[in-house]
MIRONU-724065 format. One record per residue (C-alpha): x, y, z. Coordinates in nm, 3 decimals, padded with zeros to 5 digits. Each point is the difference from the previous one (the first is absolute). Last residue first. Layout:
// MIRONU-724065
<east:X; north:Y; up:Z>
...
END
This chain:
// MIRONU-724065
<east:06.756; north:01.189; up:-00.139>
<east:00.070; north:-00.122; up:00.325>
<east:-00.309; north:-00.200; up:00.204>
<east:00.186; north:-00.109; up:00.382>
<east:-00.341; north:-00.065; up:00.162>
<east:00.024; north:00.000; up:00.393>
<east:-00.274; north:-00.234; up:00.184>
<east:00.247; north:-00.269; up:00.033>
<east:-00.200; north:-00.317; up:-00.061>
<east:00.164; north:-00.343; up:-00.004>
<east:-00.048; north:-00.293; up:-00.134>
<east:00.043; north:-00.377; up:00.008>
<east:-00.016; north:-00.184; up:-00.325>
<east:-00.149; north:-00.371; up:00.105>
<east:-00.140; north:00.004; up:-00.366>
<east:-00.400; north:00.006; up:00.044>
<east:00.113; north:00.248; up:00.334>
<east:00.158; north:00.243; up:-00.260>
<east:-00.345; north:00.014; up:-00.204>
<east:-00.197; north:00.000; up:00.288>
<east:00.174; north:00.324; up:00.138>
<east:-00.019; north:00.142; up:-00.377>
<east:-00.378; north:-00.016; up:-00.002>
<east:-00.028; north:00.122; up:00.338>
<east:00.255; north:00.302; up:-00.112>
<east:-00.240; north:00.053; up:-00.228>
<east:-00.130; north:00.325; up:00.062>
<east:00.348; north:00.067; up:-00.034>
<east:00.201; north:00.189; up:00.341>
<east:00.287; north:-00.220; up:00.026>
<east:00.353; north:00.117; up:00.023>
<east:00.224; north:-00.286; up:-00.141>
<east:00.205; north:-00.300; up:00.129>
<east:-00.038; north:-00.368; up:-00.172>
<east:00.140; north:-00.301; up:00.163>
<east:00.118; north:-00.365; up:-00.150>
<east:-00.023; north:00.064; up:-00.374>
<east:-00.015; north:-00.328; up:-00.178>
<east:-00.046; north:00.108; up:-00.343>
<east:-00.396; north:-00.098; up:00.029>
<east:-00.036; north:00.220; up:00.289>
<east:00.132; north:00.265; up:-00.183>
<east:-00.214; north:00.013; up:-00.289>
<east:-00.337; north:-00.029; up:00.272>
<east:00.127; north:00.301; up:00.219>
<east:-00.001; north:00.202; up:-00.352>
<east:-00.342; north:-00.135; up:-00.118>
<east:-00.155; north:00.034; up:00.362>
<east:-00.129; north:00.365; up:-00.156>
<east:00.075; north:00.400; up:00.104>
<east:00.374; north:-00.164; up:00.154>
<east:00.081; north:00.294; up:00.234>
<east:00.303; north:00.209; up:-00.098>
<east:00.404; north:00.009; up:00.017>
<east:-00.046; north:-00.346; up:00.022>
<east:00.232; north:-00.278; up:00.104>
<east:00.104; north:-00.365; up:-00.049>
<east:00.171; north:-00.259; up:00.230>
<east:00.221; north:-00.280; up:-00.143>
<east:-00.070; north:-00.380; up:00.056>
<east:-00.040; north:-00.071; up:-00.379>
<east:00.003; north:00.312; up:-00.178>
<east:00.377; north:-00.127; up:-00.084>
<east:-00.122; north:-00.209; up:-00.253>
<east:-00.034; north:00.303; up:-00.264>
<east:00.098; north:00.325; up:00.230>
<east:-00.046; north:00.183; up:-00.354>
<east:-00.319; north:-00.158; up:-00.063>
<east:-00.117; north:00.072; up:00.370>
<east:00.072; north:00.340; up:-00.070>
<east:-00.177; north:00.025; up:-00.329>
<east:-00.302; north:-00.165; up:00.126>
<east:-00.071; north:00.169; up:00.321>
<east:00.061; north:00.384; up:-00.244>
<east:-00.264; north:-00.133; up:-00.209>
<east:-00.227; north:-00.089; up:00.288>
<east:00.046; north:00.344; up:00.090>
<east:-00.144; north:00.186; up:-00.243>
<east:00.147; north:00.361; up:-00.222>
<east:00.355; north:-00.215; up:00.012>
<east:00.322; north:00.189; up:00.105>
<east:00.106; north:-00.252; up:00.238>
<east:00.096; north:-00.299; up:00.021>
<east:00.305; north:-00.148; up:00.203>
<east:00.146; north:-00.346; up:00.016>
<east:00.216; north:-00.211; up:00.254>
<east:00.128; north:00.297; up:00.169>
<east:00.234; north:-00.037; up:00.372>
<east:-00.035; north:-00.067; up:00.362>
<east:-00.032; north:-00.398; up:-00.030>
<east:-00.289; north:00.037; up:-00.204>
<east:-00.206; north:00.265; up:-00.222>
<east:-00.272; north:00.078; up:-00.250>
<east:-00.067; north:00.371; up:-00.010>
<east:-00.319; north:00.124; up:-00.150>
<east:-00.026; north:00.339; up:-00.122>
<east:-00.303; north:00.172; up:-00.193>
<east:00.061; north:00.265; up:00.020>
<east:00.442; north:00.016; up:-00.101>
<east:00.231; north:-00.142; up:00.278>
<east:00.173; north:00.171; up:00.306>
<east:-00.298; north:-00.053; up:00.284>
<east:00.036; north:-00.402; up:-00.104>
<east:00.377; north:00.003; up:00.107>
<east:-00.117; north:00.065; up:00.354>
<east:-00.274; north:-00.214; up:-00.015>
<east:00.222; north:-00.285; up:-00.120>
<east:00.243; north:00.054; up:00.289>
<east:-00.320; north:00.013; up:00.274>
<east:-00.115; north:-00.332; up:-00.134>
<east:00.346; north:-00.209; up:-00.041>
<east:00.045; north:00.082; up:00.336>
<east:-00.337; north:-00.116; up:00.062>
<east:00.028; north:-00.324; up:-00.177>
<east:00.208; north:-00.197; up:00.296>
<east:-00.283; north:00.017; up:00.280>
<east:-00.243; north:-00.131; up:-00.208>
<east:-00.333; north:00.182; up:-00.081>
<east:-00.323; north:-00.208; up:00.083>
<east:-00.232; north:-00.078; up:-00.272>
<east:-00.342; north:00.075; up:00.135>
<east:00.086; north:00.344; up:-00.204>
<east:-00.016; north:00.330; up:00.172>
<east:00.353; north:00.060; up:00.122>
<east:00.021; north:00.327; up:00.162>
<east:00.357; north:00.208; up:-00.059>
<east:00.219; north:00.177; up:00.167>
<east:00.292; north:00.261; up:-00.023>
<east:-00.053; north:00.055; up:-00.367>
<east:00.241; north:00.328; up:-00.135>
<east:-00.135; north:00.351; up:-00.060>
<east:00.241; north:00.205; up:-00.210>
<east:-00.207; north:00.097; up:-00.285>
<east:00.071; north:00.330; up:-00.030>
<east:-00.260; north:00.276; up:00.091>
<east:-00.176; north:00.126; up:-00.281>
<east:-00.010; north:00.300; up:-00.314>
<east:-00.133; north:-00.009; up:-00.329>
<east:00.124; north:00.244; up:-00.293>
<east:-00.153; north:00.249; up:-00.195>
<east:-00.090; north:00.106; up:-00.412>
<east:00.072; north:-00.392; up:-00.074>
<east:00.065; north:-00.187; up:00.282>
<east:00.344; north:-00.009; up:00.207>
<east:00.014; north:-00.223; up:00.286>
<east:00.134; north:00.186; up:00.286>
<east:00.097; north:-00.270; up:00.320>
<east:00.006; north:00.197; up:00.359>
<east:00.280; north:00.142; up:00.231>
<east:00.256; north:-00.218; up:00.174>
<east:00.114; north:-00.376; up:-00.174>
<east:00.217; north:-00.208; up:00.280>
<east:00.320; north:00.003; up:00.058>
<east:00.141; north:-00.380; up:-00.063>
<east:00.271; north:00.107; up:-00.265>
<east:00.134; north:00.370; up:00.143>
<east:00.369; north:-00.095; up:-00.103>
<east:-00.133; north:-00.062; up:-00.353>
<east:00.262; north:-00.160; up:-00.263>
<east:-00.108; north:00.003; up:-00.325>
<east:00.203; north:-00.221; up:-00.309>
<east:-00.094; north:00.072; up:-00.321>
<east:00.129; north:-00.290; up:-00.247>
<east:00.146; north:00.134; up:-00.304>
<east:00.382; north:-00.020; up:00.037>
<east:-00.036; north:-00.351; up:00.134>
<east:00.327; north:-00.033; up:00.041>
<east:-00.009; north:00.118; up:00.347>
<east:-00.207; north:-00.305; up:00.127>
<east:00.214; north:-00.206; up:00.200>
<east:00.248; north:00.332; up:00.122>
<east:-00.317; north:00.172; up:00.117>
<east:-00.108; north:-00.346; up:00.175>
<east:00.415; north:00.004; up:00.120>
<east:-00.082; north:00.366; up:00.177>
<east:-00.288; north:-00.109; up:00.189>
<east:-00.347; north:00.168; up:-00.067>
<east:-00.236; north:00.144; up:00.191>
<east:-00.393; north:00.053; up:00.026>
<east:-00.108; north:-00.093; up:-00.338>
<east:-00.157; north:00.058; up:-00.320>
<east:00.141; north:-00.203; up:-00.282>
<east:-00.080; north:00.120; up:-00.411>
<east:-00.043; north:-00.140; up:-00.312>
<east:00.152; north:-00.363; up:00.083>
<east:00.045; north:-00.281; up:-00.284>
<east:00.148; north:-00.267; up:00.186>
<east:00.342; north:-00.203; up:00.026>
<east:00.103; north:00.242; up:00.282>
<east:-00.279; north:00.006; up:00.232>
<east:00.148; north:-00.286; up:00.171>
<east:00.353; north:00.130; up:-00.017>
<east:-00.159; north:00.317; up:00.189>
<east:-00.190; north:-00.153; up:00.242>
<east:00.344; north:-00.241; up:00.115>
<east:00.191; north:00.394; up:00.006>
<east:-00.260; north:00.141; up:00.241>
<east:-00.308; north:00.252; up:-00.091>
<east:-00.096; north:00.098; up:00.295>
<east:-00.359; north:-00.109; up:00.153>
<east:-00.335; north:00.127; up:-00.134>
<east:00.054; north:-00.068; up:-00.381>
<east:-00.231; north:00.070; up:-00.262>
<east:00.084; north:-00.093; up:-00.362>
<east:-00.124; north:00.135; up:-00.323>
<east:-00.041; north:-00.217; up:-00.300>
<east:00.164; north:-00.037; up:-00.317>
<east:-00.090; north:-00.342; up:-00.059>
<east:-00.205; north:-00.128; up:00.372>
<east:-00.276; north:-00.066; up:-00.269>
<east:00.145; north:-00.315; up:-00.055>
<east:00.158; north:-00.106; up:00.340>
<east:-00.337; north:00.018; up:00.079>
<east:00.058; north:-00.108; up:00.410>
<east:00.304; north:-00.108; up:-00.049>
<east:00.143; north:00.357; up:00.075>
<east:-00.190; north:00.020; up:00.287>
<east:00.113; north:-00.309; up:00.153>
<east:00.379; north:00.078; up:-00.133>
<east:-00.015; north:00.323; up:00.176>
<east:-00.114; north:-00.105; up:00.365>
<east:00.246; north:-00.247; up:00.012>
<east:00.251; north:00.262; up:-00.047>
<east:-00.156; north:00.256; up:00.246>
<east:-00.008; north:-00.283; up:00.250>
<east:-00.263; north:-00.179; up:00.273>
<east:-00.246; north:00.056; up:-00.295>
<east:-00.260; north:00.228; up:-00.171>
<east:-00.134; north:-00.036; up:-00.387>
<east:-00.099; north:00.210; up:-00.285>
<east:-00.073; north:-00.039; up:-00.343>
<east:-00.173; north:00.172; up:-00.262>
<east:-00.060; north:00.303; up:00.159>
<east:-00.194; north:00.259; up:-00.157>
<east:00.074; north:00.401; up:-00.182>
<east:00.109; north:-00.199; up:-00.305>
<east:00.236; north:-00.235; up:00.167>
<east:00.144; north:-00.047; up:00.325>
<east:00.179; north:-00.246; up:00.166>
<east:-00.041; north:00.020; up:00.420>
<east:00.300; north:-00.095; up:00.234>
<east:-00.067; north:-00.068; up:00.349>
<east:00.170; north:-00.077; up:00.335>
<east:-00.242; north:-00.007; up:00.284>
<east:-00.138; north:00.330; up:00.103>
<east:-00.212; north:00.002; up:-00.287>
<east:-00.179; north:00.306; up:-00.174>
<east:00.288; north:00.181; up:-00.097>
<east:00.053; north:-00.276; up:-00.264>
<east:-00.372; north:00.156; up:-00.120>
<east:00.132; north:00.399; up:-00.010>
<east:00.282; north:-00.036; up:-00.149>
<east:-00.064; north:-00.250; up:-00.293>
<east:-00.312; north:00.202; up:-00.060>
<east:00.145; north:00.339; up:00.010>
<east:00.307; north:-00.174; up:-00.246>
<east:-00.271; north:-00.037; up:-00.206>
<east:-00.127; north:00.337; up:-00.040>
<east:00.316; north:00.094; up:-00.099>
<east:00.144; north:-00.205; up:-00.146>
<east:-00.297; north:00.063; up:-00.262>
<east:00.123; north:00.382; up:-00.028>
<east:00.338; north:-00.112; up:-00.061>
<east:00.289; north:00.001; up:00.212>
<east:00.318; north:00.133; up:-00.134>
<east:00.287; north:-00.288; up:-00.089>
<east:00.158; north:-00.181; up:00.287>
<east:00.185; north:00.011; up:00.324>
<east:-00.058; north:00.167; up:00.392>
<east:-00.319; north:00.143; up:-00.022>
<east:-00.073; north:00.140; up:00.314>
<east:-00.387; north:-00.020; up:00.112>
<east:-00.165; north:00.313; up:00.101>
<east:-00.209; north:-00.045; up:-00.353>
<east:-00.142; north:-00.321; up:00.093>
<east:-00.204; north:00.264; up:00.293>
<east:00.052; north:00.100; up:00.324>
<east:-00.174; north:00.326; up:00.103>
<east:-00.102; north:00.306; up:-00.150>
<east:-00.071; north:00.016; up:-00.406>
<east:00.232; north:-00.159; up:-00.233>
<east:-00.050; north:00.006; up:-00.387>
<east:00.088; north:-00.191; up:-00.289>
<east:-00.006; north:00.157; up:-00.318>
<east:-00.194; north:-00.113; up:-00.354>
<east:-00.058; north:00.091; up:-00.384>
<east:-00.209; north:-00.288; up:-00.117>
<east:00.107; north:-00.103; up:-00.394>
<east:00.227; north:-00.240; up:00.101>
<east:-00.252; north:-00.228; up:00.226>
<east:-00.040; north:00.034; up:00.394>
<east:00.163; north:00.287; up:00.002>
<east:00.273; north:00.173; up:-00.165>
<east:00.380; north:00.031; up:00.011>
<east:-00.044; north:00.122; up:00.372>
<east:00.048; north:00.307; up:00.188>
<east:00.099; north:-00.089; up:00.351>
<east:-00.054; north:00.153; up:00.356>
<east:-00.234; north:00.275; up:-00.078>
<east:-00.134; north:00.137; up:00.286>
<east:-00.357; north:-00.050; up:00.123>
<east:-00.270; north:00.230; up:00.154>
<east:-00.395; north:-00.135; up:00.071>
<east:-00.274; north:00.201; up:00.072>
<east:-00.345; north:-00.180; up:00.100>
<east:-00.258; north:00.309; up:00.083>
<east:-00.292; north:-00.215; up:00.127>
<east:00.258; north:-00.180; up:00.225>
<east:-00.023; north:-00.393; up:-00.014>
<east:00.182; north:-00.101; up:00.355>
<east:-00.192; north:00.309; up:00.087>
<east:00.184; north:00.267; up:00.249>
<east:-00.077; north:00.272; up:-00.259>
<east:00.247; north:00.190; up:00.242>
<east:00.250; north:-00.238; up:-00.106>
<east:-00.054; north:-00.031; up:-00.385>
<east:-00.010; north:00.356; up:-00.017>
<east:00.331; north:00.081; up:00.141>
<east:00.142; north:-00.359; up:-00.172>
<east:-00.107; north:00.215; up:-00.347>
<east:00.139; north:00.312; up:00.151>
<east:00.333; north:-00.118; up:00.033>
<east:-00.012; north:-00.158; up:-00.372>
<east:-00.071; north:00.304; up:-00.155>
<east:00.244; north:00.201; up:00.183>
<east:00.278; north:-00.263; up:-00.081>
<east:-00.100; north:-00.031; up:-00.361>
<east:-00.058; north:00.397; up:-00.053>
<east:00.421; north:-00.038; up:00.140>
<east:00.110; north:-00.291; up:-00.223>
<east:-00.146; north:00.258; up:-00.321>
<east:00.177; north:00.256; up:00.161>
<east:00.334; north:-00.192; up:00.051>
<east:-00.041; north:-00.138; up:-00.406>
<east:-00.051; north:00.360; up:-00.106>
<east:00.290; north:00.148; up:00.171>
<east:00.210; north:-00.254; up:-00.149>
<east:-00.092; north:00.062; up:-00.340>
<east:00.003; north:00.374; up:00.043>
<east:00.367; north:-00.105; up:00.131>
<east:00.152; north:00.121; up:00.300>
<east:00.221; north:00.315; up:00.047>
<east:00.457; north:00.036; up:00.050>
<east:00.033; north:-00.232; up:-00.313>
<east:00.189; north:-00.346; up:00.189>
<east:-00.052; north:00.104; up:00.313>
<east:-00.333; north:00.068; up:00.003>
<east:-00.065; north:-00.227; up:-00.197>
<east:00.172; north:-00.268; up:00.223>
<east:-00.168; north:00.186; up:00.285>
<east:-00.340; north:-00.068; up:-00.100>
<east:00.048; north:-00.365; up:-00.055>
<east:00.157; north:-00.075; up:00.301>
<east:-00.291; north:00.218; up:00.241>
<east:-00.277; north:-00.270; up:-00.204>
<east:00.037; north:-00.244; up:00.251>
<east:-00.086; north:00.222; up:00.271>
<east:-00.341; north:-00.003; up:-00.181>
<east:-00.267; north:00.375; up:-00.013>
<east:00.197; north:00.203; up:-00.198>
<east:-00.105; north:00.303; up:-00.187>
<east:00.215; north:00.201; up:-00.259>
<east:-00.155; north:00.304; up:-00.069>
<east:00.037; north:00.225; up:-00.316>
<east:-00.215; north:-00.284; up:-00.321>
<east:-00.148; north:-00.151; up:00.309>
<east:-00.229; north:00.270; up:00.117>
<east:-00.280; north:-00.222; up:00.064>
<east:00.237; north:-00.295; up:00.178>
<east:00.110; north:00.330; up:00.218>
<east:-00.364; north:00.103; up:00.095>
<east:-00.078; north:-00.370; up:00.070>
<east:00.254; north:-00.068; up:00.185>
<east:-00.019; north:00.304; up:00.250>
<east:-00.357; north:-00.050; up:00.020>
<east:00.040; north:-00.354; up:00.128>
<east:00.278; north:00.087; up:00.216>
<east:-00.235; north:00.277; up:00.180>
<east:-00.305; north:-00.271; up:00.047>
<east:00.160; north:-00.302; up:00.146>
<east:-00.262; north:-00.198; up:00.151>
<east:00.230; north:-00.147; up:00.294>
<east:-00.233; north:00.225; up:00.243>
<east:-00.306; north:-00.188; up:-00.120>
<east:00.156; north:-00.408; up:00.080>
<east:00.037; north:00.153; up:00.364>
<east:-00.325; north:00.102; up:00.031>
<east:-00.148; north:-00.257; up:-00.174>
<east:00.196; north:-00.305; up:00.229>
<east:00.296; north:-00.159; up:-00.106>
<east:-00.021; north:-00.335; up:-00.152>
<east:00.353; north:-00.083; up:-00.099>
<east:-00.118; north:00.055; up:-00.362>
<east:-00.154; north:00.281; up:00.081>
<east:00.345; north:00.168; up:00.109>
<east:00.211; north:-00.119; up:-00.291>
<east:-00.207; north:00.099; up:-00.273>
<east:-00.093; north:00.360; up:00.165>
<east:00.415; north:-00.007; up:00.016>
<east:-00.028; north:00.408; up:-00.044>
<east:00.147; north:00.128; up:-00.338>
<east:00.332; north:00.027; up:-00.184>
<east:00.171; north:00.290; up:-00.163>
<east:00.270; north:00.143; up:-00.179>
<east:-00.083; north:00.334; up:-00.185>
<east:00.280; north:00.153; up:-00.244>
<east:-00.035; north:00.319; up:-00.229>
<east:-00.190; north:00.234; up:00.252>
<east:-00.010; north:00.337; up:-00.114>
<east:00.066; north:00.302; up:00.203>
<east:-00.286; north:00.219; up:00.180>
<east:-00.006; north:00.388; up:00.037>
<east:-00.338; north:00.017; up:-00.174>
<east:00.174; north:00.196; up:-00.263>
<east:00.217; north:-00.276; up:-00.057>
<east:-00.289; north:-00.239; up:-00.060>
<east:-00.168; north:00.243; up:-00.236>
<east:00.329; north:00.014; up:-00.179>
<east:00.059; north:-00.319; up:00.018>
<east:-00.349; north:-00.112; up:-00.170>
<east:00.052; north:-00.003; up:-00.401>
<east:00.230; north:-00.290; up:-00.046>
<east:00.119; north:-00.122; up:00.327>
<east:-00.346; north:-00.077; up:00.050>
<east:-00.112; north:00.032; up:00.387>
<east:-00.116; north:-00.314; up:00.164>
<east:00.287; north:-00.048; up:00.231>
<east:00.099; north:00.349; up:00.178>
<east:-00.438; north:00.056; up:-00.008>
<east:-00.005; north:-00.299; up:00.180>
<east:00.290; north:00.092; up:00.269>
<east:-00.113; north:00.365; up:00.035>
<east:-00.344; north:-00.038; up:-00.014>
<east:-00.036; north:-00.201; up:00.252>
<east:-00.088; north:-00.361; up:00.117>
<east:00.381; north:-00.113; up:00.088>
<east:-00.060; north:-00.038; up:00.419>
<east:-00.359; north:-00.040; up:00.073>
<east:-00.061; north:-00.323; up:00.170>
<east:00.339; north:00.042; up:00.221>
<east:-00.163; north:00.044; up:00.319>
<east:-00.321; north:00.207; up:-00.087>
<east:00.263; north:00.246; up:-00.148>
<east:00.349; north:00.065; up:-00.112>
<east:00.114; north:00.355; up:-00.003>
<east:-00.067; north:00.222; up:-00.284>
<east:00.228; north:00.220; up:-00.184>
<east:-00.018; north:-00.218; up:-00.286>
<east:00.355; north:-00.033; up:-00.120>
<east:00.141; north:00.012; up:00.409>
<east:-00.250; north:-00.265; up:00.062>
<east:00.099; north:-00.188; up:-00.257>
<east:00.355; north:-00.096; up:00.190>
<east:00.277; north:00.112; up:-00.155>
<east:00.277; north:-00.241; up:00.030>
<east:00.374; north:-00.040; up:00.015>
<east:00.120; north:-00.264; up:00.047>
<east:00.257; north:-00.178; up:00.223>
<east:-00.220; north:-00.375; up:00.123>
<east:-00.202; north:00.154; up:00.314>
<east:-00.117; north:00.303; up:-00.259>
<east:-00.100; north:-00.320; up:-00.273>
<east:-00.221; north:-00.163; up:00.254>
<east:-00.131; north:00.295; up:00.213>
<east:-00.137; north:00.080; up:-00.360>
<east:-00.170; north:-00.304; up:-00.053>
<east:-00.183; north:00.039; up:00.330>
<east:-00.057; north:00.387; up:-00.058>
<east:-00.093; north:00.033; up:-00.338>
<east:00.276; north:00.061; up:-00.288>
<east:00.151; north:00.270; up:-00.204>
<east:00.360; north:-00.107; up:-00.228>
<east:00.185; north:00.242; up:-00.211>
<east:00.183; north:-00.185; up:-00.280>
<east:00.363; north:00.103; up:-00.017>
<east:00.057; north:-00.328; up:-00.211>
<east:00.183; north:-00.126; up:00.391>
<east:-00.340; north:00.058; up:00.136>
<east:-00.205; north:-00.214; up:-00.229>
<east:00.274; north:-00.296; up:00.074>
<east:-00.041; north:00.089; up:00.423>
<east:-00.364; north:-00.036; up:-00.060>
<east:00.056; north:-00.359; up:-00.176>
<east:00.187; north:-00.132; up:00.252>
<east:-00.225; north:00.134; up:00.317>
<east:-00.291; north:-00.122; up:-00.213>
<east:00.113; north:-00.351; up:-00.068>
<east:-00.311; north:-00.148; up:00.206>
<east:-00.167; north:00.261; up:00.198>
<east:-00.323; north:-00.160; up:-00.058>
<east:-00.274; north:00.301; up:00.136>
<east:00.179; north:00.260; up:-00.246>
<east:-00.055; north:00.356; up:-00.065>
<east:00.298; north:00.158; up:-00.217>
<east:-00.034; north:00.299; up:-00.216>
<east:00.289; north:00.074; up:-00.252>
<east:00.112; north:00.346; up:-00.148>
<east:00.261; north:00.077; up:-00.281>
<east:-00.072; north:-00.236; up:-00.247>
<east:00.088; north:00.173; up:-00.367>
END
């Protein structure tokens, strides 16, 4: 039977509602001073801990729940330790509600150490802990969100759940984990901390993986991911949606300029830019309107009713977008199985750092967000004034394709791209095949230096007019002469764009 609650909250959210529920089921409620000024200043009736401990508040407010009294009132088993307890003068505690310090919040603003050390939250932390421990008699919650579900037991058998109470303490090690891993990770200070801890919450539990047999979840961590997106229509995402709706996102993001990006297998296979979004879409979608079967499509502009009729006709996966009107919905509602994700935080920018997971470990780095601002033509060849659009778009796209990448593109959209291949004069030829005549006039880019003339040579000879890629090959000389041979200009960017 509940018969006592402690309440220590930073995010009032819900409490006052939620206190007033526990105190209508004759629940006895003792709270700290802030959250206790709360709930007096709202009709109820509190004790305050210091009454249960007999000892005042100290150090201003660091020591306030550390005693006996309260911990011993939540770790004791109700099974063999009441009578010690009651002997001890101290009455169970069957409910603790608690959340910590904003340490998150206040180093992410860039406070300074002292102030970032008093938001270590050192009380709440023990109070969760002992409570998450002693599961099987104490109910701990940490999430306002989780007030409802406590009170429809509650209310519905007069207790909560051992199955409940499990699921809020295994939530509340979570939160206490995960607030001392971004503890560490700040006063490490290290972009690459020797101690890298890393919390995420479960945000969908997949059929499988990557194949059948792979169990899998998908996971968010802090920040904006493809998982903040809404979706508004179609069946549950799979693993490989995934990871290429990431891609779709995160390259139509890219462009200012209206862009839609068709992905497939973890790469694009056709993107484009134009004055409109629906321009924009049928470029890309010509680009390998073959592979674009079953693809996933990046959008960076709202989905409109002419976009949706367009998209109609095809074979879609899933759309990733920034809005979309009520008559696209209308357009494409029949398509029971095509996932539609709307994300209201589109153009915000990765935060945190990539994990790669190895086996036995995992590799960490900064994202890949930096963009070409300039470039230093080397050739003899000069560049013309009209390619470098063309340039700067292709490099962009490049950054978003397989090692070893090559991007062949014109008019601000995907003639043919290679990637995947283990050299690069491969990946040349296969995108030039797939641009076929096209080549002729287009620009081409590298993710990578050329390491022979070969590559500079192939696209000369399909009539590539400009070539953009990072330099830094012992042969760059080689490669320079190559390009001049064939009146290619290029460019050098000094930023390699390798993704494997």
């Amino acid at each position: 039977m509940i018969k006592q609650a402690l309440i220590s909250v930073y995010d009032k959210k819900y409490i006052v509602d939620f206190a007033r529920f526990l105190s209508s089921k004759g629940i006895k409620l003792i709270s700290t001073s802030g959250t206790a000024k709360l709930l007096r200043d709202n009709g109820l009736e509190i004790t305050d801990v210091s009454a249960i401990t007999g000892f005042r508040e100290i150090l201003g407010g660091r020591v306030k729940t550390l005693h006996p009294s309260i911990l011993a009132g939540i770790l004791a088993r109700r099974e063999d330790q009441l009578e010690e307890l009651y002997s001890l003068g101290i009455e169970p505690i069957d409910i603790v509600v608690v959340n910590l310090y904003p340490f998150e919040g206040v180093v992410k603003r860039g406070a300074e150490l002292e102030e970032a050390l008093e938001n270590i939250d050192i009380g709440g932390v023990t109070l969760i802990r002992a409570s998450a421990k002693n599961f099987k008699d104490v109910v701990i919650i940490t999430d306002p969100e989780d007030y409802g579900t406590v009170e429809k037991e509650i209310e519905s058998t007069g207790d909560v759940s051992y199955e409940a109470r499990k699921s809020l303490a295994i939530k509340a090690f979570a939160v206490t984990s995960r607030y001392d891993s971004i503890i560490s990770n700040y006063l490490d200070g290290s972009r690459t901390p020797k101690y890298f801890l890393v919390g995420g919450e479960r945000s969908l539990e997949l059929r499988y993986g990557e194949n059948p047999h792979q169990i899998a979840s998908a996971y968010t961590t802090s920040g904006i991911s493809v998982l903040s997106a809404k979706q508004i229509q179609g069946k549950e995402l799979s693993y490989n949606n995934i990871l290429d709706l990431d891609i779709a996102w995160s390259l139509s993001r890219s462009f200012e300029k209206p862009c839609v990006s068709v992905i497939k297998h973890n790469a694009p296979c056709g993107v484009a830019v134009a004055e409109d979004i629906l321009s924009a879409f049928n470029n890309a979608w010509q680009a390998d309107p073959v592979s674009a079967f079953g693809s996933i499509l990046g959008i960076n502009r709202e989905l409109d009713e002419p976009l949706a009729k367009a998209i109609d006709p095809y074979f879609v996966e899933c759309i990733i977008c920034p809005g979309i009107s009520e008559g696209a919905v209308e357009v494409l509602r029949h398509k029971k199985n095509l996932r539609i994700l709307v994300h209201s935080n589109f153009y915000q920018l990765p935060e945190g750092l990539e994990i790669k997971g190895i086996q036995g470990g995992f590799l960490i780095q900064e994202w890949d967000t930096g963009d070409v601002k300039e470039f230093k033509v080397v050739t003899e060849t000069p560049l013309e004034e009209t390619l470098k659009d063309d340039l700067i778009f292709a490099y962009k796209v490049v950054k978003f394709v397989k090692s070893n990448a090559i991007v062949v593109a014109k008019d601000g959209k995907t003639l043919g791209i290679g990637g995947g291949q283990p050299n690069r004069v491969d990946s040349v030829r296969l995108a030039i095949s797939h641009a076929g005549k096209d080549s002729s006039g287009a620009v081409l880019a590298s993710d990578g230096f050329f390491p022979f003339p070969d590559s500079v040579e192939e696209a000369g000879k399909a009539g590539i007019k400009a070539i953009i890629q990072p330099g830094g090959s012992i042969r760059d000389k080689e490669s320079i002469e190559m390009a001049n041979k064939y009146r290619v200009a290029m460019v050098f960017t000094g930023m390699r764009h390798f993704r494997h």
